[in-house]
ZALUM-703761 format. One record per residue: chain; residue number from 1; x negated, y negated, z negated of N, C-alpha, C in turn. Coordinates in steps of 0.001 Angstrom, whole numbers, padded with zeros to 6 digits. Atoms other than C-alpha are relative to their C-alpha. Layout:
<atoms>
> A:NUM:X:Y:Z:X:Y:Z:X:Y:Z
...
</atoms>
This chain:
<atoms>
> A:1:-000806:000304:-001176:-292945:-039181:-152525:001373:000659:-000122
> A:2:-001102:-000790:-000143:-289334:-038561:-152012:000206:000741:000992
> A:3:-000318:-000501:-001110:-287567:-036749:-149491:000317:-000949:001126
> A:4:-000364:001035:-000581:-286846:-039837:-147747:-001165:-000369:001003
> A:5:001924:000319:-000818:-290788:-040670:-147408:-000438:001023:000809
> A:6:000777:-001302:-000878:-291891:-037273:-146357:000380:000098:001627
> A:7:-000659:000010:-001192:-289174:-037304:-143705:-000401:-000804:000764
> A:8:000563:000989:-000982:-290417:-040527:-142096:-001594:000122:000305
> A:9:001260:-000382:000130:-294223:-039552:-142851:000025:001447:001046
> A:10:000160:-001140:-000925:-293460:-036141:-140828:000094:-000405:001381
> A:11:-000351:000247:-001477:-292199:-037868:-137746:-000952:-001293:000287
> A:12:000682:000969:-000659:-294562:-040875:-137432:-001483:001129:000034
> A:13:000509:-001183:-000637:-296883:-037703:-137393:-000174:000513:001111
> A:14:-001163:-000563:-001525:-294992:-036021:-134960:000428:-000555:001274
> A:15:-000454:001154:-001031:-294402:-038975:-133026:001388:-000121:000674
> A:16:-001182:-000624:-000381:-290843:-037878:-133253:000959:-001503:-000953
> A:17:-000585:001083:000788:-289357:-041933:-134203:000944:-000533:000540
> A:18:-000992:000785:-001125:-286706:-042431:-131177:001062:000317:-001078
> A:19:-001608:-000569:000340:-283286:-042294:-132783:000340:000960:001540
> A:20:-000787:-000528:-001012:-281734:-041325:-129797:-000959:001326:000966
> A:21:000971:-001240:000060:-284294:-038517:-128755:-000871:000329:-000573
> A:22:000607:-001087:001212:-285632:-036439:-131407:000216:001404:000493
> A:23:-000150:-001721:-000383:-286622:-033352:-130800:-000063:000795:-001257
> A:24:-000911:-000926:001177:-285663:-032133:-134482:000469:-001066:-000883
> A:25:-001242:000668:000188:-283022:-033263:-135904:-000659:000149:-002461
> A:26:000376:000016:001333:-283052:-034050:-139886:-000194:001039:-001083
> A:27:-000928:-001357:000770:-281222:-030924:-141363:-001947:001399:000830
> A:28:001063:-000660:000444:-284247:-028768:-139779:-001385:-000572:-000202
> A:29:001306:000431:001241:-287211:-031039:-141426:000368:-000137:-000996
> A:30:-001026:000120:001377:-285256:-031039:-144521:-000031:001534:-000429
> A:31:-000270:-001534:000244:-285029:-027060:-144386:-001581:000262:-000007
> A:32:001218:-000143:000057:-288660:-026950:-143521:-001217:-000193:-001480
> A:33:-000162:000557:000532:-289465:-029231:-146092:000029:001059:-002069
> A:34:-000530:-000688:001204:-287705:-027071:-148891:-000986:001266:-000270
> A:35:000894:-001211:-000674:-289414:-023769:-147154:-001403:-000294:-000591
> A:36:002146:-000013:-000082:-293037:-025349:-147460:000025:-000226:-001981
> A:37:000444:000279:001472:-292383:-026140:-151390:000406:001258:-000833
> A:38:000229:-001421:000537:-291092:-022594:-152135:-001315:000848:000218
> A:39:001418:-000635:-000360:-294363:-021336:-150107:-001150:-000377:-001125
> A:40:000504:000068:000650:-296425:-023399:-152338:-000255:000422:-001270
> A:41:-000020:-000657:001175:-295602:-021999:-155227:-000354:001486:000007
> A:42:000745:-001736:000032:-295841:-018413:-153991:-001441:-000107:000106
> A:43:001721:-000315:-000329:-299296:-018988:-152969:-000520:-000748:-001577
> A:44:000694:000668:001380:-300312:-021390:-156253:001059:000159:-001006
> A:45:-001088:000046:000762:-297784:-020098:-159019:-000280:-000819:-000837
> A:46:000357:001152:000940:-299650:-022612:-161712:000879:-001268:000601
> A:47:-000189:001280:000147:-298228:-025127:-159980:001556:-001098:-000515
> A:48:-001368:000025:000406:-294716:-024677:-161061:-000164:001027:-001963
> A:49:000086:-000905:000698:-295090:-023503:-164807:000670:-000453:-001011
> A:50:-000898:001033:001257:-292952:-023957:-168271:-000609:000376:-001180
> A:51:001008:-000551:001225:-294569:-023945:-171321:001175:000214:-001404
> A:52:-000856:-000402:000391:-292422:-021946:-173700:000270:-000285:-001606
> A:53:-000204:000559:001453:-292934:-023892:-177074:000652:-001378:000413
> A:54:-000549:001282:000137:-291490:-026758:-175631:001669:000131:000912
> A:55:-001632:-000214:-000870:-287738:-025304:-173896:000985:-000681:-000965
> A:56:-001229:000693:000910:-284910:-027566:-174877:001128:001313:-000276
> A:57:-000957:-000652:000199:-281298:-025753:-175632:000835:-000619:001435
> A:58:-001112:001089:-001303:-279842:-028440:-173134:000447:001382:001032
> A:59:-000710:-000703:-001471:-277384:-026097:-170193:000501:-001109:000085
> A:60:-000825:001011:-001624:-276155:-027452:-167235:001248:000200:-000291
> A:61:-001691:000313:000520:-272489:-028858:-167360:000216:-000185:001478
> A:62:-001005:000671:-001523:-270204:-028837:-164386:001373:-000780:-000751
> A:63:-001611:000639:000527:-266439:-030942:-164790:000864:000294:001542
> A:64:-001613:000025:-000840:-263062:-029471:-163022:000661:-001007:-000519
> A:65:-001311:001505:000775:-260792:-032470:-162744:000884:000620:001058
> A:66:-001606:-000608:-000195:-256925:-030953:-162469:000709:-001998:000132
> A:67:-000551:000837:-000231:-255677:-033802:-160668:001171:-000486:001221
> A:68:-000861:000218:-000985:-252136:-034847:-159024:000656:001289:000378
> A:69:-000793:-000753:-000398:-250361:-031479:-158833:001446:000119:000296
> A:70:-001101:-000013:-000742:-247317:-031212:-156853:000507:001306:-000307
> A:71:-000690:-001272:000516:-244694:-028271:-157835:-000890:000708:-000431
> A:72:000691:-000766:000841:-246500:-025198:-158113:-000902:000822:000524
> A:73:001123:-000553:-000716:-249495:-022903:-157098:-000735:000614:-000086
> A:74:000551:-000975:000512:-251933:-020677:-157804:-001327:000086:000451
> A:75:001642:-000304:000454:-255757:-020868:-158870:-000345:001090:000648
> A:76:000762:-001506:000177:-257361:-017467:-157859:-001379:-000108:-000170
> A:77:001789:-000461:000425:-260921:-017733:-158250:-000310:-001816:-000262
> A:78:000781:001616:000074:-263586:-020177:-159652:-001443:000112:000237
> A:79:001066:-000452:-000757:-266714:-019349:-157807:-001334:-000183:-000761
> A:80:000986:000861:000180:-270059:-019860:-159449:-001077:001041:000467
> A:81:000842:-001229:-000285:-273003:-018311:-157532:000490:000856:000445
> A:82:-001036:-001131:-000615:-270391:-016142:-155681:000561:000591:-001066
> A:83:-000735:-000819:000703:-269233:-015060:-159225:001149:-000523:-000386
> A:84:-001459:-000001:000184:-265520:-014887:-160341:-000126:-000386:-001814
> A:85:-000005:000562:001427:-265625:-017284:-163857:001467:000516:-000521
> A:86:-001744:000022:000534:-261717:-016402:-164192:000596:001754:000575
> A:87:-000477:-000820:-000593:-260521:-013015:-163909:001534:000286:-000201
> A:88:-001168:000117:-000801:-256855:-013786:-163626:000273:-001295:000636
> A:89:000090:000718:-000881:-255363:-015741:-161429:001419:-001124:-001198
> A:90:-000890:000782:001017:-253623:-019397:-163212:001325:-000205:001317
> A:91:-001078:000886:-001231:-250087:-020660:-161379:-000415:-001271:-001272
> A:92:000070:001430:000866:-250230:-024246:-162145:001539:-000965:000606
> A:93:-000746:000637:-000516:-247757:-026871:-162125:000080:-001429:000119
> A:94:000465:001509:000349:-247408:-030841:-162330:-000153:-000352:-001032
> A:95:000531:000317:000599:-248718:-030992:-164987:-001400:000155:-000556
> A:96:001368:-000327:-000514:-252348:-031355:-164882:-000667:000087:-001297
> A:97:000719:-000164:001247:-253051:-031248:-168890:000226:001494:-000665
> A:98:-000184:-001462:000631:-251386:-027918:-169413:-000783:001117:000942
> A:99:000841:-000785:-000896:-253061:-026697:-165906:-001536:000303:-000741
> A:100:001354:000319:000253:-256457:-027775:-167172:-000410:000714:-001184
> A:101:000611:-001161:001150:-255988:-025982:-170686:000189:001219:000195
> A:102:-000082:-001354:-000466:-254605:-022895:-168948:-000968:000821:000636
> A:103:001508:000104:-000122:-258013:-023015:-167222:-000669:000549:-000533
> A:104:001202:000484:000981:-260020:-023603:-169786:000176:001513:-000935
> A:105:-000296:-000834:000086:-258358:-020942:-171505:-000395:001392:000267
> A:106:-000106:-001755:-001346:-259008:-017942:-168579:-001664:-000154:-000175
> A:107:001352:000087:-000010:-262518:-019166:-168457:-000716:000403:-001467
> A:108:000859:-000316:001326:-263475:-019081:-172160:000253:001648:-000104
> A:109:-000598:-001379:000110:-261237:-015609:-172263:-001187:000822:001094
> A:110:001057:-000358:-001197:-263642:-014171:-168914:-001338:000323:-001086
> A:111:001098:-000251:000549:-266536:-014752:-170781:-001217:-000028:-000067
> A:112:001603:000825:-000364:-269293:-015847:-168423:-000236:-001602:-000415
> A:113:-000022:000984:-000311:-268592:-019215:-169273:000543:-000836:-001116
> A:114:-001122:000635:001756:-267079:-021645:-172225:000333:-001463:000624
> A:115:-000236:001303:-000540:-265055:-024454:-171247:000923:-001214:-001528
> A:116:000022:000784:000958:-263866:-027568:-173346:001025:-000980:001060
> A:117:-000859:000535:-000650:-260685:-029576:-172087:-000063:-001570:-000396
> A:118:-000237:001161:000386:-260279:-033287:-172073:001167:-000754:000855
> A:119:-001117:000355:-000828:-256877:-034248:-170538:000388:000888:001101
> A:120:000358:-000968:-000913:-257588:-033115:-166847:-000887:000545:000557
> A:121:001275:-000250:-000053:-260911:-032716:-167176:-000252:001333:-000627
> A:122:000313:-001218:000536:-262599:-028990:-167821:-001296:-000318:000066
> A:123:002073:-000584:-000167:-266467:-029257:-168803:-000088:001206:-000201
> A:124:000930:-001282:-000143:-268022:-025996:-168070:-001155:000298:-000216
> A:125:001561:000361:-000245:-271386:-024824:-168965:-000014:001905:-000360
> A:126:000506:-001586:-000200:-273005:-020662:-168874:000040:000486:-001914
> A:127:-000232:-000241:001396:-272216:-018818:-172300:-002278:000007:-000243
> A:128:001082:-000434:000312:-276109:-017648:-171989:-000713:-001195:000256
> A:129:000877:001488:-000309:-278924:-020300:-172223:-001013:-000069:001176
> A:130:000640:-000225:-001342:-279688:-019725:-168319:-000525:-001670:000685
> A:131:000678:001416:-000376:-280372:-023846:-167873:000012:000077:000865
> A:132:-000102:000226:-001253:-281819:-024823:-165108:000141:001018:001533
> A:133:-000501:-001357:-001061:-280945:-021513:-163217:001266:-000620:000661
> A:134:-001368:001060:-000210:-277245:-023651:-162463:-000285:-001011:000519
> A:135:000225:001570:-000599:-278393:-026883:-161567:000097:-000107:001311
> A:136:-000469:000564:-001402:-277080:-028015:-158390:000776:000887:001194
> A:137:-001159:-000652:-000666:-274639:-025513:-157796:001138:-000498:000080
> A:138:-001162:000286:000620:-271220:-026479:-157709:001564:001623:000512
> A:139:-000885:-001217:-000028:-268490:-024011:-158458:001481:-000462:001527
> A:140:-000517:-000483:-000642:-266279:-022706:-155607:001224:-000229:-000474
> A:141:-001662:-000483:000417:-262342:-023104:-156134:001012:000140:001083
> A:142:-000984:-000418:-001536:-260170:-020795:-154045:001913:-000133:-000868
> A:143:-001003:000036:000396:-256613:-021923:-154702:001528:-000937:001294
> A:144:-001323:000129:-001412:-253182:-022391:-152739:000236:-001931:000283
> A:145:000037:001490:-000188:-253552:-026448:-153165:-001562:-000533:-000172
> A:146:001467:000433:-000015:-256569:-028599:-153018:-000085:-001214:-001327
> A:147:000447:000664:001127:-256303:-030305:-156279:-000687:-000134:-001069
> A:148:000801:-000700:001065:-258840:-029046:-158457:-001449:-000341:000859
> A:149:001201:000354:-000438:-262438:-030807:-157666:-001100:000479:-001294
> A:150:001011:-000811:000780:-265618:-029475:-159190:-001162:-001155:-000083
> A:151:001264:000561:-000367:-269236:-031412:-159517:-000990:001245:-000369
> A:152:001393:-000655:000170:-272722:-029703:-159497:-000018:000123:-001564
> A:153:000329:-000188:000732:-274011:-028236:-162202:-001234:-000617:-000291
> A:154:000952:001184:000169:-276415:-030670:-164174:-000498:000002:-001233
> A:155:000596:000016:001440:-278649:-030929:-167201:-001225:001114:-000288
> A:156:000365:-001165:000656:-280134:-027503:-167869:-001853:-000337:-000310
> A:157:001868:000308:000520:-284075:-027912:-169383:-000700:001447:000205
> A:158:000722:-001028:000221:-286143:-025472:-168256:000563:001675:-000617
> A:159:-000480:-001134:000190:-283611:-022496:-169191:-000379:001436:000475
> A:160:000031:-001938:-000911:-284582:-019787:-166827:-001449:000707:-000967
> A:161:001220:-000816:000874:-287503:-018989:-169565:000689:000038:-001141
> A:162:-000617:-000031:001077:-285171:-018692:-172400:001132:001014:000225
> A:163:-000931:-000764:-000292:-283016:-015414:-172639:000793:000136:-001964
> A:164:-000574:-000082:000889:-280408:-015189:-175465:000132:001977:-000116
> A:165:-000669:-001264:000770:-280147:-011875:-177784:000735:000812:-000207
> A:166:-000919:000021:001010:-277656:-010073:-178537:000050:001268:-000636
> A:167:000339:-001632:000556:-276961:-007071:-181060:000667:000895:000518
> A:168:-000211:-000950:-000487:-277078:-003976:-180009:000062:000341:001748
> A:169:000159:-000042:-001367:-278016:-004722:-176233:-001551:000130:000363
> A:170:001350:000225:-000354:-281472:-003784:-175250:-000001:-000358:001251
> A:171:000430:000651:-001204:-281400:-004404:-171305:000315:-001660:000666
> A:172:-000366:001099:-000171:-281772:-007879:-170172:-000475:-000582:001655
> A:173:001331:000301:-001301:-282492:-009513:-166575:-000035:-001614:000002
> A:174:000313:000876:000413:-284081:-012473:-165910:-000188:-001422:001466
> A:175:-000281:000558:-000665:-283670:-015443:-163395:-000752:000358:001202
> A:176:000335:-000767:-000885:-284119:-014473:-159602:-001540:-001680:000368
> A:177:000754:001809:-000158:-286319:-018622:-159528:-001548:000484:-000596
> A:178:001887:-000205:001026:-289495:-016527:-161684:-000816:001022:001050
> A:179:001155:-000470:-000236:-292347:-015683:-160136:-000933:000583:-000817
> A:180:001202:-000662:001062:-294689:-014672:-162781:000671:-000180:-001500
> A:181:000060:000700:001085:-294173:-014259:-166690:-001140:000813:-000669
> A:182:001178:-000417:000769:-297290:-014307:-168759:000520:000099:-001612
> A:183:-000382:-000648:001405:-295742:-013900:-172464:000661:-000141:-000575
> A:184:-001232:000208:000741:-293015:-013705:-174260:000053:-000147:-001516
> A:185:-000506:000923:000702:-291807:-015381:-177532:001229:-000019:-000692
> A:186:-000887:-000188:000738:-289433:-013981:-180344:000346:-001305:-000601
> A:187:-000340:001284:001032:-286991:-016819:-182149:-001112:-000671:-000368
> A:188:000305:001163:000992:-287727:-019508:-184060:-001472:-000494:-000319
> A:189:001160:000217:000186:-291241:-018846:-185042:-001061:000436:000727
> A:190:000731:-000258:-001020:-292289:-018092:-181843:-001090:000661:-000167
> A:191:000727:-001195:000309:-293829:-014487:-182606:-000290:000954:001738
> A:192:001043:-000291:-001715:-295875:-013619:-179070:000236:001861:-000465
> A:193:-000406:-001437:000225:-294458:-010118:-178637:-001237:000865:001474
> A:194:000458:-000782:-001054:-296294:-007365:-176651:000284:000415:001436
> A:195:-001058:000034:-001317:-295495:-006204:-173104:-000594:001556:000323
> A:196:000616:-001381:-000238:-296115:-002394:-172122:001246:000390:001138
> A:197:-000726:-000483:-001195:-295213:-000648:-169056:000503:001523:-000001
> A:198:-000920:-000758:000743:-292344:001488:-169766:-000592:002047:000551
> A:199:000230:-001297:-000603:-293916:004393:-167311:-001262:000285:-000914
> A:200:001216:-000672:000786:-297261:004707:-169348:000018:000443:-001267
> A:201:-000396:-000621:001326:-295526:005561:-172595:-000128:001177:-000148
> A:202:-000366:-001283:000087:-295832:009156:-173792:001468:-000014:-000348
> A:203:-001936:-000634:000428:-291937:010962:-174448:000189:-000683:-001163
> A:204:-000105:000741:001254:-292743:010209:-178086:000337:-001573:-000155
> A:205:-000144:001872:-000225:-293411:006276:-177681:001540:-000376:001087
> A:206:-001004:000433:-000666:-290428:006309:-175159:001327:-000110:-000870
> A:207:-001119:-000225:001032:-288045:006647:-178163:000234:-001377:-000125
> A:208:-000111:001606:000664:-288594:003274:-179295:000867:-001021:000691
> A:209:-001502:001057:-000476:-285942:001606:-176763:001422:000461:-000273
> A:210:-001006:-000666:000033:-283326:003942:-177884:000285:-000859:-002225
> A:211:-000184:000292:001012:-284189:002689:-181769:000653:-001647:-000178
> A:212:-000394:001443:000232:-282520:-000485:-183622:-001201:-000506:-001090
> A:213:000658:000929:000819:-284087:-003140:-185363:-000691:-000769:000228
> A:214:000116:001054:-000448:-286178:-006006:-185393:-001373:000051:001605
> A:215:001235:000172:-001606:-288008:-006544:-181423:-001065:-000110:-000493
> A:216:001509:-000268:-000017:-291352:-005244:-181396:-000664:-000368:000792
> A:217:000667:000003:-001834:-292340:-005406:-177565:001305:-000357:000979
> A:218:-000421:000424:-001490:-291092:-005914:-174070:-000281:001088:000696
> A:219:000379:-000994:-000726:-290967:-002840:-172037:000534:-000306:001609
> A:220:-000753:000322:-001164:-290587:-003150:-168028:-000467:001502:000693
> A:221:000395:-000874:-001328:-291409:-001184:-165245:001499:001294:000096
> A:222:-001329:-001375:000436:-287441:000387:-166117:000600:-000998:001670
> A:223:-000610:000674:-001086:-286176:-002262:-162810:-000485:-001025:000457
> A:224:000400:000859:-000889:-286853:-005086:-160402:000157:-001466:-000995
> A:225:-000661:001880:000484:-285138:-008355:-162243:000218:000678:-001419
> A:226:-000706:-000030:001734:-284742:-006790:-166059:-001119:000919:-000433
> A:227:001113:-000736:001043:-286533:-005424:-169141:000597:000475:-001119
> A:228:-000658:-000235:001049:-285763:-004015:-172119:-000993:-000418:-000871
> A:229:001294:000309:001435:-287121:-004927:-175634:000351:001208:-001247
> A:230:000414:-001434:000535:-287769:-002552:-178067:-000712:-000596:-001921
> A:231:-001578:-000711:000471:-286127:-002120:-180679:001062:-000973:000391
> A:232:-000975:001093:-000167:-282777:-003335:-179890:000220:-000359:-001419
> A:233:-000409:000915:000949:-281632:-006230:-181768:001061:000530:-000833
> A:234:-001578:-000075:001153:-278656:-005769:-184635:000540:-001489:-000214
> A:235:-000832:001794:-000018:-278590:-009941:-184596:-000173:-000854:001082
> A:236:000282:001075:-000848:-278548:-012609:-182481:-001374:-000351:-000425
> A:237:001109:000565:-000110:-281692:-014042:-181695:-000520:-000430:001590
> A:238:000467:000351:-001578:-283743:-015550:-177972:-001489:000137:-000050
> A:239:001177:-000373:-000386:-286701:-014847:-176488:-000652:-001263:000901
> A:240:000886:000926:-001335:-288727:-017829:-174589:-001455:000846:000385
> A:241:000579:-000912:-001290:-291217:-016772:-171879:-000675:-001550:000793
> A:242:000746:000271:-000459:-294069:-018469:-170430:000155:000871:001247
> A:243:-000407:-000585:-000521:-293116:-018298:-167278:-000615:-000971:001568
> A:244:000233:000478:-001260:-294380:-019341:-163443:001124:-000140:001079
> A:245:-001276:000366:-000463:-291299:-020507:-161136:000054:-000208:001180
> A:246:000000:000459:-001469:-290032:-021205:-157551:000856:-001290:-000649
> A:247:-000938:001193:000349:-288282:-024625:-157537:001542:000467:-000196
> A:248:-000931:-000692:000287:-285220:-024583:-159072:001346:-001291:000689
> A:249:-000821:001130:-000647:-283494:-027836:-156806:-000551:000292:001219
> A:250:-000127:-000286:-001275:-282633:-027487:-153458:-000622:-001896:000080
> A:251:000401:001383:-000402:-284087:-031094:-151754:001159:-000271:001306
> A:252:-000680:000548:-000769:-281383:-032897:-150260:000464:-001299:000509
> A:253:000077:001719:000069:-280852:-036731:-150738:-001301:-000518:000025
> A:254:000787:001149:000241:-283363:-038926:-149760:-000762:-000718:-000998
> A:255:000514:000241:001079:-283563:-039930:-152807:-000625:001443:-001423
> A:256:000241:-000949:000973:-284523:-036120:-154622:-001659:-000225:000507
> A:257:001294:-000400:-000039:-288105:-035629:-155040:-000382:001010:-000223
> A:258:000729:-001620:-000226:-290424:-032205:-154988:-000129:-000257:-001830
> A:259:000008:-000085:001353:-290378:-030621:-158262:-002036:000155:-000131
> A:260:001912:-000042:000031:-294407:-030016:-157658:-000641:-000960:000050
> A:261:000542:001523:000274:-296650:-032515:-159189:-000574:-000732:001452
> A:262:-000397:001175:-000668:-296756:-035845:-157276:-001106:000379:001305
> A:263:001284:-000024:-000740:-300538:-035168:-155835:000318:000806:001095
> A:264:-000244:-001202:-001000:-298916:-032250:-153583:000329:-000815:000412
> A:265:-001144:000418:-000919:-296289:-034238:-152096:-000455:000481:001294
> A:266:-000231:000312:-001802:-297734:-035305:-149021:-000555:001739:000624
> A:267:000656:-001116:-000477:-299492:-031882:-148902:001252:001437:000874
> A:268:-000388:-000850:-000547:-296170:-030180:-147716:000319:-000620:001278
> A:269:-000130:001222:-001595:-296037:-032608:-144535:-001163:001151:001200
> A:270:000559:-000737:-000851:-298392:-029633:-143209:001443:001279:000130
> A:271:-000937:-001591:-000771:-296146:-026591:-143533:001234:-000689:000818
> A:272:-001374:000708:-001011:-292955:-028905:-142094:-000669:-000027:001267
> A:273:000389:000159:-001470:-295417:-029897:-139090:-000443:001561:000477
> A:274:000590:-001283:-000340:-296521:-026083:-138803:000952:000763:000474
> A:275:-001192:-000820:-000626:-292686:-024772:-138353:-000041:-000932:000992
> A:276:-000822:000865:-001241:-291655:-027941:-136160:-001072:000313:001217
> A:277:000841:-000521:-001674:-294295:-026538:-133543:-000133:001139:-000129
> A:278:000039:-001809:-000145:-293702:-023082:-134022:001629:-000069:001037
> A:279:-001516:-000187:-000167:-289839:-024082:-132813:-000080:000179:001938
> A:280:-000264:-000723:-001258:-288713:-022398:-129513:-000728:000128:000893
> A:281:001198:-000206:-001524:-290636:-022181:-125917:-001349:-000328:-000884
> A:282:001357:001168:-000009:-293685:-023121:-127788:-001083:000610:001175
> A:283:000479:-000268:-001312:-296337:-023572:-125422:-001905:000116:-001098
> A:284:002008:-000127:000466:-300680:-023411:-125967:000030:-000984:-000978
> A:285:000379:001179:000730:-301058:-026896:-126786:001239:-000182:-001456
> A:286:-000786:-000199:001109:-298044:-026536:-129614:-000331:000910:-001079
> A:287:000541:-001212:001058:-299617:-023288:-131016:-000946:-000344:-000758
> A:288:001019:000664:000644:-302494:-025068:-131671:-000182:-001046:-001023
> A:289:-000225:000970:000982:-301393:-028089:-133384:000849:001182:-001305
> A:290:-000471:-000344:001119:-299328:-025662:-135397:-000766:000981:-000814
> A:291:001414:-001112:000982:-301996:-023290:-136646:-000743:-000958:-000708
> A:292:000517:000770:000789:-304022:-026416:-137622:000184:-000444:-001050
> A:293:-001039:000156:000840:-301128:-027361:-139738:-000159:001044:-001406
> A:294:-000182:-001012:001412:-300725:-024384:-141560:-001131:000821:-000461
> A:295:001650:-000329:001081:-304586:-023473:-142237:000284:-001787:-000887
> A:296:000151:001289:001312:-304356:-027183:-144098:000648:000520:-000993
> A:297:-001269:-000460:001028:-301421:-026005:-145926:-000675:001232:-000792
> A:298:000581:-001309:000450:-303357:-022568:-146960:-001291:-000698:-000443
> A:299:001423:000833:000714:-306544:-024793:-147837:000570:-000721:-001200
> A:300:-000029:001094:001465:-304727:-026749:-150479:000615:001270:-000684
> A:301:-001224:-000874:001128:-301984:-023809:-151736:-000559:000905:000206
> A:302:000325:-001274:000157:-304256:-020209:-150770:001224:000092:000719
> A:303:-000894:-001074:-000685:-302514:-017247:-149522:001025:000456:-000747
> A:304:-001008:-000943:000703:-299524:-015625:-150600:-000257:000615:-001151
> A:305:000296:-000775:000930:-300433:-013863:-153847:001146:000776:-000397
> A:306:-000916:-001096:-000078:-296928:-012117:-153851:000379:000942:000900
> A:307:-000686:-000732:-000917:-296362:-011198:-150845:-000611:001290:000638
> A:308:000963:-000869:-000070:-299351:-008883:-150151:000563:001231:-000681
> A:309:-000234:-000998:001400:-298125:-006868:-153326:001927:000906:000378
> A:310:-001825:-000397:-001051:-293953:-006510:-151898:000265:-001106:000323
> A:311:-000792:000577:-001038:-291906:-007384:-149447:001510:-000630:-000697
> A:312:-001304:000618:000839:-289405:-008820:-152396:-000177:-001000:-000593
> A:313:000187:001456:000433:-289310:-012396:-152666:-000227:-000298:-001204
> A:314:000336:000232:001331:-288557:-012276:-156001:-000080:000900:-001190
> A:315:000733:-000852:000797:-290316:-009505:-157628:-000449:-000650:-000970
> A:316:000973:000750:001048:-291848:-010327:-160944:-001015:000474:-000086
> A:317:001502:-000349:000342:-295324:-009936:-161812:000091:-000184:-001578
> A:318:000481:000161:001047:-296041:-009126:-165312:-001299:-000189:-000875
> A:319:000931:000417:000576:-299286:-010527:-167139:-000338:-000285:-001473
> A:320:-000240:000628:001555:-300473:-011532:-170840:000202:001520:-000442
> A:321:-000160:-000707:000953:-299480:-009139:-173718:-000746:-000208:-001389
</atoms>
């Protein structure tokens, strides 16, 4: 089902089909909607999972089009994820091919980011192979004219289980979208590395993240969102990661569908009906329909299995070794 179906499937439910009086409006069954397919996953993480012998290279591409500039003006930021891709600021002028490589330029120079010019076109895509971590963002541009349009970020395969190498960096963190990772996965010949928890090391064994050479293990329990590996690298190389996920697409068009296989769909048509009668004055007879709701919803997806453990959405759980 799309988002299109669910939406009409919630309200002939609901009995909520007047145009002209609705007692919720699209934008919150649409938010609901999104809500009940992140829940599912916390409670059933299998049901979102990537299997780490099969991650493409594919990142997500955005395109700045530098178009129609009038005298002159000044770029300051290029937003992605609230971060600053450009850390100076471009003046631009009418000419939208020298704007666009001056750009392109600041961005590759920066360093989060590598861009590629084609007239007034800038494709953009993440230096690191973060994939579908990007997808359906679109970058931010704060600048003194409004000629500089952006699109979503698009493409990325399964990235957020794929972390790039590099030498002489042991700490790495890892997309805020993971729920669980069960094992990790040196280069090429996909060598299933160990995982040890950095606090149960004796002093001695704690040496080993301070040494170089080729990755042995995976050590965590050093922070919330990062790990170190052990030994640090001296070359390039990536790590894929069997990994459990929250959706990584917001649901917004009608036409997007739930990233959770098909058989769920209709199954989040309970948690949407479980908020839309939780919403304001509710009364007896509302409490009731909405508790019914969301025991269905807990009969197909279980309970929380993160949330019991912390109060941090997106804590990781480590498993495997």
């Amino acid at each position: 089902m799309n988002l299109g179906e669910l939406k009409q499937h919630i309200r002939a439910v609901a009995q909520d089909v007047s145009e002209f009086s609705r007692l919720w409006t699209d934008e919150e069954i649409i938010q609901y909607i999104n809500d009940g397919q992140i829940e599912a996953c916390r409670n059933a993480p299998w049901i979102l999972k990537t299997s780490s012998m099969s991650v493409g290279e594919v990142k997500p591409k955005s395109i700045l089009t530098v178009d129609g500039f009038l005298g002159t003006g000044t770029v300051s930021k290029i937003l992605v994820n609230n971060v600053n891709i450009i850390t100076n600021a471009i003046t631009y002028n009418n000419d939208n091919s020298l704007t666009a490589s001056l750009l392109s330029n600041e961005i590759n120079d920066t360093g989060l980011f590598t861009a590629t010019v084609n007239g007034g076109a800038i494709t953009i895509e993440p230096v690191e192979s973060n994939g579908s971590f990007y997808n359906n963002q679109v970058p931010l541009i704060v600048a003194t004219g409004s000629y500089l349009t952006a699109t979503q970020f698009t493409g990325g395969v399964d990235g957020i289980c794929r972390i790039q190498l590099k030498p002489n960096i042991k700490e790495y963190s890892f997309s805020n979208k993971i729920l669980k990772i069960e094992a990790f996965y040196l280069g090429e010949n996909q060598n299933k590395l160990s995982i040890k928890d950095f606090r149960d090391l004796c002093d001695s064994d704690k040496n080993i993240a301070k040494q170089k050479g080729n990755v042995e293990c995976i050590l965590y329990g050093l922070g919330s969102n990062s790990f170190y590996v052990a030994r640090v690298p001296t070359v390039k190389d990536y790590i894929n990661m069997t990994v459990c996920y929250l959706p990584l697409k917001t649901l917004r068009a009608n036409s997007d569908i739930p990233e959770i296989p098909e058989y769920l769909h209709s199954k989040l048509v309970h948690y949407a009906l479980y908020r839309m009668y939780m919403k304001n004055d509710i009364e007896g007879e509302q409490m009731d329909i909405s508790n019914f709701h969301y025991s269905k919803f807990i009969e197909e997806f279980g309970d929380n299995q993160f949330g019991a453990i912390s109060n941090k959405n997106n804590d990781v759980f480590f498993f495997g070794g």
